[in-house]
DRENGU-782863 format. One record per atom (N, C-alpha, C): residue in three letters; x, y negated, z; atom name; residue number from 1. Coordinates in pm, 1 decimal, decimal comma. Atoms other than C-alpha are relative to their C-alpha. Layout:
BEGIN
residuo | u | v | w | atomo | num
ala | X | Y | Z | CA | NUM;
...
This chain:
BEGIN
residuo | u | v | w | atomo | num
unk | -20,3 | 141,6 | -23,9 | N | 1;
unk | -1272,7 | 1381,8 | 2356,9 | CA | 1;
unk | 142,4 | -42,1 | -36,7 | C | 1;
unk | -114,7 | 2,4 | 9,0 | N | 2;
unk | -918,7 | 1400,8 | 2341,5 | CA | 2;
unk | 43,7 | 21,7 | -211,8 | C | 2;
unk | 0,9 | 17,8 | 141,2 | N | 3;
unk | -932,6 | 1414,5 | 1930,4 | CA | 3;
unk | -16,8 | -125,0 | -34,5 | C | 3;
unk | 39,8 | 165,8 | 30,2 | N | 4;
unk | -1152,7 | 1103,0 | 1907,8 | CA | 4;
unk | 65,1 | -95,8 | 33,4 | C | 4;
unk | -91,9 | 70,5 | -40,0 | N | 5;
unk | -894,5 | 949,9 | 2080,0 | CA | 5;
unk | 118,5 | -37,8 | -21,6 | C | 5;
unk | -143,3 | -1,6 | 70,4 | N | 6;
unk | -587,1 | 1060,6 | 1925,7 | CA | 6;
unk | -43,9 | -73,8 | -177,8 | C | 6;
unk | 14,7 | 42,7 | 118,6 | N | 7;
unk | -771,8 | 994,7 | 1610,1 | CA | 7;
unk | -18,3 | -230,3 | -58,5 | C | 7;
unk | 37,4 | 141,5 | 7,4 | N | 8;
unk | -877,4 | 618,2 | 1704,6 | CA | 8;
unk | 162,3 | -57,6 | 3,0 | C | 8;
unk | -122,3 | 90,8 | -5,1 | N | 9;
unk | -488,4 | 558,0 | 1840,8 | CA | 9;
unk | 92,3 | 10,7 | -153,9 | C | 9;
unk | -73,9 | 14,7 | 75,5 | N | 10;
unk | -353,7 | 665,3 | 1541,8 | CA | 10;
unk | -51,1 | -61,9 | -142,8 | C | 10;
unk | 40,9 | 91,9 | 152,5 | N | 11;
unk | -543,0 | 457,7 | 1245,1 | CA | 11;
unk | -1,1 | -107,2 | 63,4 | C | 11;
unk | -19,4 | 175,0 | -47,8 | N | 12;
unk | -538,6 | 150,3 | 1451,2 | CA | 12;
unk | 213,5 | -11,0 | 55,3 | C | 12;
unk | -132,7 | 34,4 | 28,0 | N | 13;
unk | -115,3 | 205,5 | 1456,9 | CA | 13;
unk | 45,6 | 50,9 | -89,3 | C | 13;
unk | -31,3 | -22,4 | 102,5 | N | 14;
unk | -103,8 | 321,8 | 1171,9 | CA | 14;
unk | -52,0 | -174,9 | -101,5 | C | 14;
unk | 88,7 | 121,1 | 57,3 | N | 15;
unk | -311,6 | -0,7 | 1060,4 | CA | 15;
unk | 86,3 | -176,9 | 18,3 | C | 15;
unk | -112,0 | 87,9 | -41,3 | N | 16;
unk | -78,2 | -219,4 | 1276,7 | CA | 16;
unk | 123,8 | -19,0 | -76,6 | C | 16;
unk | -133,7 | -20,3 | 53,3 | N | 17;
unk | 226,3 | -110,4 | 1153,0 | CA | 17;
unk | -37,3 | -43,0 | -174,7 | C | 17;
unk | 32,9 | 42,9 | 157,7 | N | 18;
unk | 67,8 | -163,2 | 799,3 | CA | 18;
unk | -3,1 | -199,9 | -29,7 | C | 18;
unk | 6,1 | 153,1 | -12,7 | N | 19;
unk | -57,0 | -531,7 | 851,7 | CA | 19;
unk | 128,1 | -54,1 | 52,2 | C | 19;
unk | -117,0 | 66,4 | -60,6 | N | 20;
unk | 291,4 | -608,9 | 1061,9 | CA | 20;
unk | 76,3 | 22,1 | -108,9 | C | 20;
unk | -115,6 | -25,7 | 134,3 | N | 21;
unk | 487,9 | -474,0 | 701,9 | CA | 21;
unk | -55,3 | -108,8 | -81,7 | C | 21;
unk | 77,5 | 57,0 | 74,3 | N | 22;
unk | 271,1 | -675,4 | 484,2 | CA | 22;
unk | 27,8 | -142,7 | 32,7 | C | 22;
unk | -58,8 | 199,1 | -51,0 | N | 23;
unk | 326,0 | -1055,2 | 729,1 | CA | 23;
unk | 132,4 | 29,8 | -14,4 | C | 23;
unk | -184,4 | -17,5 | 49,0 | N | 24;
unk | 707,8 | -963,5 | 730,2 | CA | 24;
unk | -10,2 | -20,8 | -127,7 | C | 24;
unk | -14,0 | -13,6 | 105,5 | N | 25;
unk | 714,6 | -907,8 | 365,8 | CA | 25;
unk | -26,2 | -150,9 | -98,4 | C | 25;
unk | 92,1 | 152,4 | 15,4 | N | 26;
unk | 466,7 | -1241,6 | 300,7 | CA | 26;
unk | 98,6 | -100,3 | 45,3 | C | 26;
unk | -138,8 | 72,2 | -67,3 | N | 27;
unk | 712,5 | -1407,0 | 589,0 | CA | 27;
unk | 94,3 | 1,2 | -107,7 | C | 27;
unk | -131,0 | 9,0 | 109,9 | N | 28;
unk | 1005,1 | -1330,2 | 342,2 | CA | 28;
unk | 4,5 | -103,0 | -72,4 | C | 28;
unk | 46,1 | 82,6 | 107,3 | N | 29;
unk | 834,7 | -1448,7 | 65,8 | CA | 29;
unk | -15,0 | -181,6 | -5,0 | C | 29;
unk | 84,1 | 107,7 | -53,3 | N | 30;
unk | 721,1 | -1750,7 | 244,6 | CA | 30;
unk | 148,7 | -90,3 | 26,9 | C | 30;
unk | -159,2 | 57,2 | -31,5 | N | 31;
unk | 1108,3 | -1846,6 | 359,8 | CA | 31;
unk | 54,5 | -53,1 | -111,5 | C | 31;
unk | -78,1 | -39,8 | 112,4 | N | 32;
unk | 1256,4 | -1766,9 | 36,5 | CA | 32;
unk | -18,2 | -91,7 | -58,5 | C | 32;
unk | 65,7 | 128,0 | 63,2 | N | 33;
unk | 1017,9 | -2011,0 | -133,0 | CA | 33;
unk | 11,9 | 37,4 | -129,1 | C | 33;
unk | -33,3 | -25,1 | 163,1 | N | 34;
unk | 1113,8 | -1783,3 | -477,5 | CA | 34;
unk | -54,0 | 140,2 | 26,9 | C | 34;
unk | 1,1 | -169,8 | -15,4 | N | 35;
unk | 1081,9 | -1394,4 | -549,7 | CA | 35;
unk | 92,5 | 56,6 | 96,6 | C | 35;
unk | -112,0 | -73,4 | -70,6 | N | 36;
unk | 1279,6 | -1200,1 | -281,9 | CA | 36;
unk | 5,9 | 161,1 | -36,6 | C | 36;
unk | -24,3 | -145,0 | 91,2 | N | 37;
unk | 1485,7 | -905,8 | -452,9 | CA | 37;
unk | -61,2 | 105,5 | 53,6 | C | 37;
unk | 40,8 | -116,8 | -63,0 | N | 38;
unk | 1305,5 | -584,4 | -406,7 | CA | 38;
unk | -119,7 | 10,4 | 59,8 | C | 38;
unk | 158,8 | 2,4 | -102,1 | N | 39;
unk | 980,6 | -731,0 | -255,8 | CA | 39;
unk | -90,9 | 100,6 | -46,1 | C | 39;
unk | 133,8 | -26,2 | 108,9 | N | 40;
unk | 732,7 | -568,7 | -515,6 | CA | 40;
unk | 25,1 | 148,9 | 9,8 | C | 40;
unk | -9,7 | -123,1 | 14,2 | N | 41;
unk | 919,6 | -237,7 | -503,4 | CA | 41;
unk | -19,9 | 28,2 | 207,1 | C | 41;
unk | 24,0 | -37,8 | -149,6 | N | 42;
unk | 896,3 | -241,7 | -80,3 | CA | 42;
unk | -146,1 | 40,3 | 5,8 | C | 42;
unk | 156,6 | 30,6 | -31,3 | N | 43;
unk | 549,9 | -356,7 | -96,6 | CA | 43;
unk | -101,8 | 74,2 | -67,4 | C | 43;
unk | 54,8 | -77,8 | 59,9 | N | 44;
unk | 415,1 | -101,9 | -333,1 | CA | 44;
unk | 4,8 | 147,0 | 57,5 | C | 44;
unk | -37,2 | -149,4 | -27,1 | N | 45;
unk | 635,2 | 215,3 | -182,5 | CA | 45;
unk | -87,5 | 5,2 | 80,5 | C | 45;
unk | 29,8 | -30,7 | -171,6 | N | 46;
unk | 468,4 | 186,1 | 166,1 | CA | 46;
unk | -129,7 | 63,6 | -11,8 | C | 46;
unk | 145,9 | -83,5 | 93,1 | N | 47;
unk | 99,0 | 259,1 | -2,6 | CA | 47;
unk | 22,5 | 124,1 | -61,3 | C | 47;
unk | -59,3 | -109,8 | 95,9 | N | 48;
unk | 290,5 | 504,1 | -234,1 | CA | 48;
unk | 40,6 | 141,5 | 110,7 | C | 48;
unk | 13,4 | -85,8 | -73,8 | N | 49;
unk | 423,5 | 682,0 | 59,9 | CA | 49;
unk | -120,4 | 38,2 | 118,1 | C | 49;
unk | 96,9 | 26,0 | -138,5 | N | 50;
unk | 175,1 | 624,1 | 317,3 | CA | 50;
unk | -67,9 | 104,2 | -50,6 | C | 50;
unk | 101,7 | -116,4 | -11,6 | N | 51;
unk | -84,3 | 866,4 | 199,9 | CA | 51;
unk | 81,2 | 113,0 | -44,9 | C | 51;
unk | -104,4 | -156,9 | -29,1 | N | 52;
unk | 183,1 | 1166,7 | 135,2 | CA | 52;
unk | 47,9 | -6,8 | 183,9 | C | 52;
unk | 38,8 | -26,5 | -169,4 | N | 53;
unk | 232,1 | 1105,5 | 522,3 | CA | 53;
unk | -88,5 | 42,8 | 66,2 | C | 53;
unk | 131,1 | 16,0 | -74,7 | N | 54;
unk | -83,3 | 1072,1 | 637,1 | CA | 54;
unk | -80,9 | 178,6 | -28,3 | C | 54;
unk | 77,3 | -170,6 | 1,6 | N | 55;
unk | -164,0 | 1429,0 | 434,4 | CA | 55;
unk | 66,9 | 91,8 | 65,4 | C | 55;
unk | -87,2 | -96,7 | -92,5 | N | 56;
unk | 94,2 | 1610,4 | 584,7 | CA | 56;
unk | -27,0 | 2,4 | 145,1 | C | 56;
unk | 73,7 | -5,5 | -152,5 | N | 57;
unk | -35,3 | 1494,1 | 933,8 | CA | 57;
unk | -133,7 | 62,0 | -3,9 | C | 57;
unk | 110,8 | -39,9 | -23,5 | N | 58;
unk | -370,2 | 1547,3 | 876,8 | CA | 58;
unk | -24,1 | 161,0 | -16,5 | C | 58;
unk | 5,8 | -160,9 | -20,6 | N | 59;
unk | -280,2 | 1912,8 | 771,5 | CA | 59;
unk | 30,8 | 70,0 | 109,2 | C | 59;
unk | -37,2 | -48,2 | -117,0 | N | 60;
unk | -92,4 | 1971,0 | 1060,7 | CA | 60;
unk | -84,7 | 3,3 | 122,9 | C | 60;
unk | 105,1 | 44,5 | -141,3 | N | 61;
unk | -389,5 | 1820,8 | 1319,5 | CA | 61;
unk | -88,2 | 104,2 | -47,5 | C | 61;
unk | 132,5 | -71,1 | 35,6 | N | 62;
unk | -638,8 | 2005,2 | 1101,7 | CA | 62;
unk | 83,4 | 179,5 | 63,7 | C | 62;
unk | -30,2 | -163,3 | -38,2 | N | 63;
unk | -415,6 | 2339,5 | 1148,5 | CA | 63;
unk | -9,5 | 57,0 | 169,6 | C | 63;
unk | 20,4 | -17,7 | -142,1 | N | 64;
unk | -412,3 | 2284,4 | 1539,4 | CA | 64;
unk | -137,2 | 13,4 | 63,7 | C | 64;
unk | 120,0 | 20,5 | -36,2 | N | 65;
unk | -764,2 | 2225,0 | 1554,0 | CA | 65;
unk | -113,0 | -105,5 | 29,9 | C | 65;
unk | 69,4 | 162,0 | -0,2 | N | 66;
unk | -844,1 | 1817,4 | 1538,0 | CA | 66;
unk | -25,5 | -26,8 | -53,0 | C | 66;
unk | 118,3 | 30,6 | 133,4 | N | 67;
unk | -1118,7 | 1812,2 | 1305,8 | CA | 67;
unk | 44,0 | -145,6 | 28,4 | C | 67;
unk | -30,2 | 150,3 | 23,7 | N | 68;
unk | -1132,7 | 1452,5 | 1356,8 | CA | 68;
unk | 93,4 | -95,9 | -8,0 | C | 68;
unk | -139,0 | 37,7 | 48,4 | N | 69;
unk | -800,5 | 1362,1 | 1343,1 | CA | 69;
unk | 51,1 | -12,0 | -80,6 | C | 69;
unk | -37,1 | -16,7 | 138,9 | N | 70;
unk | -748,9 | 1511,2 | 1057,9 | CA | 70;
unk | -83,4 | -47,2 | -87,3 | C | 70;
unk | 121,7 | 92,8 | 68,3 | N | 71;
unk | -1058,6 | 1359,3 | 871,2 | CA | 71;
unk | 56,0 | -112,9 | -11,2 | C | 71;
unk | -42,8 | 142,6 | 23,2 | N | 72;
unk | -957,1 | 1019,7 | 968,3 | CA | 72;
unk | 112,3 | -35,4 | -83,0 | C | 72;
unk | -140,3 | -7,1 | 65,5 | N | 73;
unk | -583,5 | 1080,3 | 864,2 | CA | 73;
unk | 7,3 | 19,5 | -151,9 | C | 73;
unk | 7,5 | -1,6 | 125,5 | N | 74;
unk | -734,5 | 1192,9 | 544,6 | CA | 74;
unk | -94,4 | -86,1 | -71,6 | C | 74;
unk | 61,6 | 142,3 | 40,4 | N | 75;
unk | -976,1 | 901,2 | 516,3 | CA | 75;
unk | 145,7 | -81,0 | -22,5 | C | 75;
unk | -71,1 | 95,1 | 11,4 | N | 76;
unk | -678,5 | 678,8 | 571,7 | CA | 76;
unk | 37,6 | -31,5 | -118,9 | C | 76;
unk | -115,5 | -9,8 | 88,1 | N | 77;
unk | -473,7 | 843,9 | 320,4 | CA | 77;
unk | -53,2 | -82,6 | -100,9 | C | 77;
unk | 92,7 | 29,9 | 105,2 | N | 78;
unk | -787,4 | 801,0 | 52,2 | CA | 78;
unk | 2,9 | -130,0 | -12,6 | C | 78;
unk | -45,7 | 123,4 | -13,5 | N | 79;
unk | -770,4 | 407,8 | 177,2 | CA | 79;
unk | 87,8 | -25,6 | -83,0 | C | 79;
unk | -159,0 | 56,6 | 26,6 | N | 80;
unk | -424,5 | 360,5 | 123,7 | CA | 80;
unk | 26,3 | 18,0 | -172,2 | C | 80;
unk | -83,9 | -6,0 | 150,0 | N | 81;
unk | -418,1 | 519,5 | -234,1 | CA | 81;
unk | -123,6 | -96,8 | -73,5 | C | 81;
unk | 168,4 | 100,3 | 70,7 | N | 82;
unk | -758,6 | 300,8 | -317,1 | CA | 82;
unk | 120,3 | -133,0 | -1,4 | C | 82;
unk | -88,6 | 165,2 | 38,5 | N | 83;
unk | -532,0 | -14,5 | -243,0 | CA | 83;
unk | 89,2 | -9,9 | -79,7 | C | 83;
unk | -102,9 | -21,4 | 111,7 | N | 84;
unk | -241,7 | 126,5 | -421,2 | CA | 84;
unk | -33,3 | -21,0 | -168,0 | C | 84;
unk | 31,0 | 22,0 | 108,2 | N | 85;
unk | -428,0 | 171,3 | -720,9 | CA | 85;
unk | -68,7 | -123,9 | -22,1 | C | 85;
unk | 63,1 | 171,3 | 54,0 | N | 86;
unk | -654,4 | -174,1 | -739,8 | CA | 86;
unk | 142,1 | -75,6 | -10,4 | C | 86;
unk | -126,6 | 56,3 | 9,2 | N | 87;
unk | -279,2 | -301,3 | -639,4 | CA | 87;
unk | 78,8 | 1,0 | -120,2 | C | 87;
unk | -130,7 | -23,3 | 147,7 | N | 88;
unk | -88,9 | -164,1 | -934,9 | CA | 88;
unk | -85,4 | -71,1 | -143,0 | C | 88;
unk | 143,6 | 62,1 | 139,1 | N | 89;
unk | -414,3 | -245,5 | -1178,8 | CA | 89;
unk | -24,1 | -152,8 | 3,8 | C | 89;
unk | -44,7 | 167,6 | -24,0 | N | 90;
unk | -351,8 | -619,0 | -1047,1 | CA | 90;
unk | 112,7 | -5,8 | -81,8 | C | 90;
unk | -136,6 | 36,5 | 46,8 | N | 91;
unk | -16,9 | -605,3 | -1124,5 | CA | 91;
unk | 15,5 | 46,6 | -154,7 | C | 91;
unk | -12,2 | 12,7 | 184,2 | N | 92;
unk | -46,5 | -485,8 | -1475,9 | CA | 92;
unk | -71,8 | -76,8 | -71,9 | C | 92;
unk | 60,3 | 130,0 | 77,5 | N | 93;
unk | -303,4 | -717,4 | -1555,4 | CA | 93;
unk | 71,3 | -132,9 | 6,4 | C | 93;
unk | -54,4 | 104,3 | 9,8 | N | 94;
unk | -108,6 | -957,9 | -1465,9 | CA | 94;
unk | 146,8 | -19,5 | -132,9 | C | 94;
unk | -94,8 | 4,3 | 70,6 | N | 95;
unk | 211,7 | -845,2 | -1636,9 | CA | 95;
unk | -42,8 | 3,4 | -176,3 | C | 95;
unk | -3,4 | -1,5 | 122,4 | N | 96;
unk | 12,7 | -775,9 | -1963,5 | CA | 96;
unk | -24,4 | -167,1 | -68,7 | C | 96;
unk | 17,8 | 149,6 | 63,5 | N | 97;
unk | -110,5 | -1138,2 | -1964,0 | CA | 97;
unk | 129,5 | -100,8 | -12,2 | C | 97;
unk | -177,3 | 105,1 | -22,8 | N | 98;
unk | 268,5 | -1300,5 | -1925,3 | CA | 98;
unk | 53,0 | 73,5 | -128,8 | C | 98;
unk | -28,1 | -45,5 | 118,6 | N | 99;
unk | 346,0 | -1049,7 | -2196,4 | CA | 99;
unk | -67,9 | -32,3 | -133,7 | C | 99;
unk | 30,1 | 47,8 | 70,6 | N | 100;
unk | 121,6 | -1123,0 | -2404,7 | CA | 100;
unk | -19,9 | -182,3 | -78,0 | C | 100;
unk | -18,1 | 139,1 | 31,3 | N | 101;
unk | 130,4 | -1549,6 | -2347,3 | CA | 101;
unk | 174,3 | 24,9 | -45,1 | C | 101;
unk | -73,2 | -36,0 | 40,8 | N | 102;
unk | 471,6 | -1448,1 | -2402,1 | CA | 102;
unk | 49,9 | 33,6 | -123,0 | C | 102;
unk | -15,3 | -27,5 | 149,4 | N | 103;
unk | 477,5 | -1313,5 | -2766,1 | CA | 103;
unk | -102,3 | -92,9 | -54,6 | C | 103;
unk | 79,4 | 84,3 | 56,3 | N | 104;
unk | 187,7 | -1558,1 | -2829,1 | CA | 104;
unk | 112,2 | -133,5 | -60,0 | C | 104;
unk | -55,9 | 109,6 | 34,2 | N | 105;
unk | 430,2 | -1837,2 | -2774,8 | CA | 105;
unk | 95,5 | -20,3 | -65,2 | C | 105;
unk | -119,8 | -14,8 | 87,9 | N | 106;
unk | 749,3 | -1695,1 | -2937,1 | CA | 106;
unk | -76,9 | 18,2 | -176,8 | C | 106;
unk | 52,0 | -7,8 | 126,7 | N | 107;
unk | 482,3 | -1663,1 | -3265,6 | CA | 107;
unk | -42,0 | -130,3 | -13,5 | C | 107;
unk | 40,8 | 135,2 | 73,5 | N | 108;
unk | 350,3 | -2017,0 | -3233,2 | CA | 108;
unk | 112,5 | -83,7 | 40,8 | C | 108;
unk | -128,2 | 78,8 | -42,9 | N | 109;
unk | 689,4 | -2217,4 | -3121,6 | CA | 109;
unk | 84,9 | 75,1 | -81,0 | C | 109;
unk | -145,7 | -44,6 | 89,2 | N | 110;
unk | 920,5 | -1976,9 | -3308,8 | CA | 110;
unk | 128,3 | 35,5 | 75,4 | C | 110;
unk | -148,8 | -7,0 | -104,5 | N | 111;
unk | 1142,5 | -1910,1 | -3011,0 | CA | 111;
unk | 26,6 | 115,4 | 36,1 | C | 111;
């Protein structure tokens, strides 16, 4: 019982702490009313690190003996790098289309 438990408190503050980085970050954004320096590289690491955390815990629970602890911890991780990647695959689609209206317009304007 005492697994299912450790396992529930720690993806719902692990989950917290995720969503509370994410409104801060938004908040910033939201103040700023422009880009705030460094946002994109904060807001990417935390995904980036998050599941190298999450495996290192879940090895450690799994080595003690909290099957389910460690499962979840390694569900999470799997989560976290799923968002990372649709995240980054956003962000290059986006950057290729600014790049590319970009050289479109320096070929039809001449600039």
């Amino acid at each position: 019982m005492a697994d299912i438990g450790l396992a529930v408190v720690l993806v719902l503050l692990e989950a917290a702490v995720l969503v509370a980085f994410w409104f801060w970050e938004g908040l910033r954004q939201w103040a700023a009313r422009d880009r705030v320096e460094g946002a994109a590289l904060r807001i990417w690491l935390v995904p980036a690190l998050g599941p190298a955390g999450l495996a290192s815990i879940s090895y450690g629970v799994l080595r003690v003996g909290l099957v389910v602890t460690g499962l979840s911890q390694a569900l999470m991780g799997a989560a976290l790098t799923g968002v990372l990647i649709v995240g980054l695959g956003t962000e290059f689609s986006r950057w290729l289309a600014r790049s590319t209206a970009r050289r479109d317009s320096k070929r039809i304007y001449g600039k």
